[in-house]
C-alpha positions as CSV (number, residue, x, y, z in Angstrom):
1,X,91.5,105.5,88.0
2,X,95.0,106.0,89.3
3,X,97.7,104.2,91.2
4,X,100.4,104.5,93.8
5,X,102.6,102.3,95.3
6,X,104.8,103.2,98.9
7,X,105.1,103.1,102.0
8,X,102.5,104.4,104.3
9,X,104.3,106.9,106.6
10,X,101.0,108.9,108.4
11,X,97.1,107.7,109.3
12,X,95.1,110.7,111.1
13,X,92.6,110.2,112.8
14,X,88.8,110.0,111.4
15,X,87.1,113.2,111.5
16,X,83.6,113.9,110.8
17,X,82.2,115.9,108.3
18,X,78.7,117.2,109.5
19,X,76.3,114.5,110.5
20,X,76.2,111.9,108.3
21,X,80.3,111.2,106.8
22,X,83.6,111.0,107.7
23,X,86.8,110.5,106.9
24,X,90.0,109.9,107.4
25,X,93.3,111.3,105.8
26,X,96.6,108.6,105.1
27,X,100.4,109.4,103.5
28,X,102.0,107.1,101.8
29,X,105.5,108.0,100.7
30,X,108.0,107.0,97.7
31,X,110.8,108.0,95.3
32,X,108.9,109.2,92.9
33,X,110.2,112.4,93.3
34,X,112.4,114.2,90.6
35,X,115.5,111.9,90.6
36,X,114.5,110.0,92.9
37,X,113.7,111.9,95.5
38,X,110.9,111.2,98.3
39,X,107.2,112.6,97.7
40,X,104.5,112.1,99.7
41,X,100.8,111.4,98.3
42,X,98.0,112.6,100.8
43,X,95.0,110.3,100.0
44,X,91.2,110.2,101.8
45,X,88.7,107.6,102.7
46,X,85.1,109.1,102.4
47,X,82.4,107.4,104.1
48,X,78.9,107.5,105.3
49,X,79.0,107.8,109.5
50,X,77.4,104.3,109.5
51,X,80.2,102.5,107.4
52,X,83.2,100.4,108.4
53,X,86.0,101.6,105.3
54,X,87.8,104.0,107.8
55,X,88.0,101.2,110.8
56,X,89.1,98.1,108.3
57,X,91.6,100.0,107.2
58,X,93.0,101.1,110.2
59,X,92.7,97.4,111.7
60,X,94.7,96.2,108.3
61,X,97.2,98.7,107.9
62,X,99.6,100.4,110.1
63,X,102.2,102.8,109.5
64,X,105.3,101.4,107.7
65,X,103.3,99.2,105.7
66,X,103.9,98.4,101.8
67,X,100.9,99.5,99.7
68,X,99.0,99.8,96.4
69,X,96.3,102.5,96.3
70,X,93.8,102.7,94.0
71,X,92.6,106.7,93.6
72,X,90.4,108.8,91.9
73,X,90.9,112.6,91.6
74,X,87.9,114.7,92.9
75,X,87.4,118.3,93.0
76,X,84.4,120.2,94.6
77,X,83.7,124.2,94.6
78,X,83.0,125.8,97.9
79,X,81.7,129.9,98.2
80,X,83.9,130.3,94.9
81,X,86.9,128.1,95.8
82,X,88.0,124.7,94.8
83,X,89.4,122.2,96.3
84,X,90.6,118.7,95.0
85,X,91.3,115.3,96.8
86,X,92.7,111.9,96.0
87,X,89.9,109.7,96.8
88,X,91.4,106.8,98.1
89,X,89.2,103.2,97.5
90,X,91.0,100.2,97.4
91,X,94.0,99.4,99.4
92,X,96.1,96.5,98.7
93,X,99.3,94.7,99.9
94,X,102.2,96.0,97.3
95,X,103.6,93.3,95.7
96,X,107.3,91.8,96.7
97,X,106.7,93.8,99.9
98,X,108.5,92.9,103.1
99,X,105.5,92.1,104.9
100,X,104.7,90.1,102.9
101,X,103.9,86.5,103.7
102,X,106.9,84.0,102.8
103,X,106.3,81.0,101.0
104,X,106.7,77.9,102.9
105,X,108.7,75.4,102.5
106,X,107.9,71.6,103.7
107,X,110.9,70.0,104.1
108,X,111.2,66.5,105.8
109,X,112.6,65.8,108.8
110,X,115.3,63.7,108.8
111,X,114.7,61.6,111.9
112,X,111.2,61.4,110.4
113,X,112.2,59.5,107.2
114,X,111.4,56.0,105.6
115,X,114.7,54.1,105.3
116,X,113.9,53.2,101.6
């Protein structure tokens, strides 16, 4: 299991694959470049036609976001060539990320307050 942690800068849409999956094919961008620089992870959501990963996470996420992905690496062999993916399968908020929510803070009114 691997992680990342950025900003997601591209969602394409869901494209099937034959008859029964699909999937769809999301960026998300940091500095972890050589010093510093940005790099870009390409990561996948596989799925069975019938399943709801691809449309939860486009109803959760949105471009611009702050995430952490969970990944595995996966390589298959097709008519003598190989490809490899990064198998994207859990998606979570990154932490200390602007969107996330702000703590709330319950402060008194002062035209609301006992005199003693």
């Amino acid at each position: 299991m691997y992680k990342v942690t950025g900003k997601i800068s591209k969602i394409t849409e869901v494209q099937p694959i034959g008859d029964q999956y699909q999937k769809l094919t999301f960026v998300v961008t940091n500095n972890d470049g050589y010093e510093g620089a940005e790099k870009d992870y390409a990561l996948e959501i596989f799925e069975k036609s019938d399943g709801e990963k691809c449309a939860n996470f486009i109803k959760y996420n949105k471009v611009g976001k702050n995430v952490e992905v969970s990944f595995d690496i996966r390589s298959s062999e097709s008519k003598g060539r190989y490809f490899t993916s990064l198998s994207a399968f859990r998606i979570d908020k990154a932490e200390g990320s602007e969107d996330a929510p702000t703590e709330s803070t319950n402060t008194p009114d002062d035209s609301s307050e006992v005199p003693f």
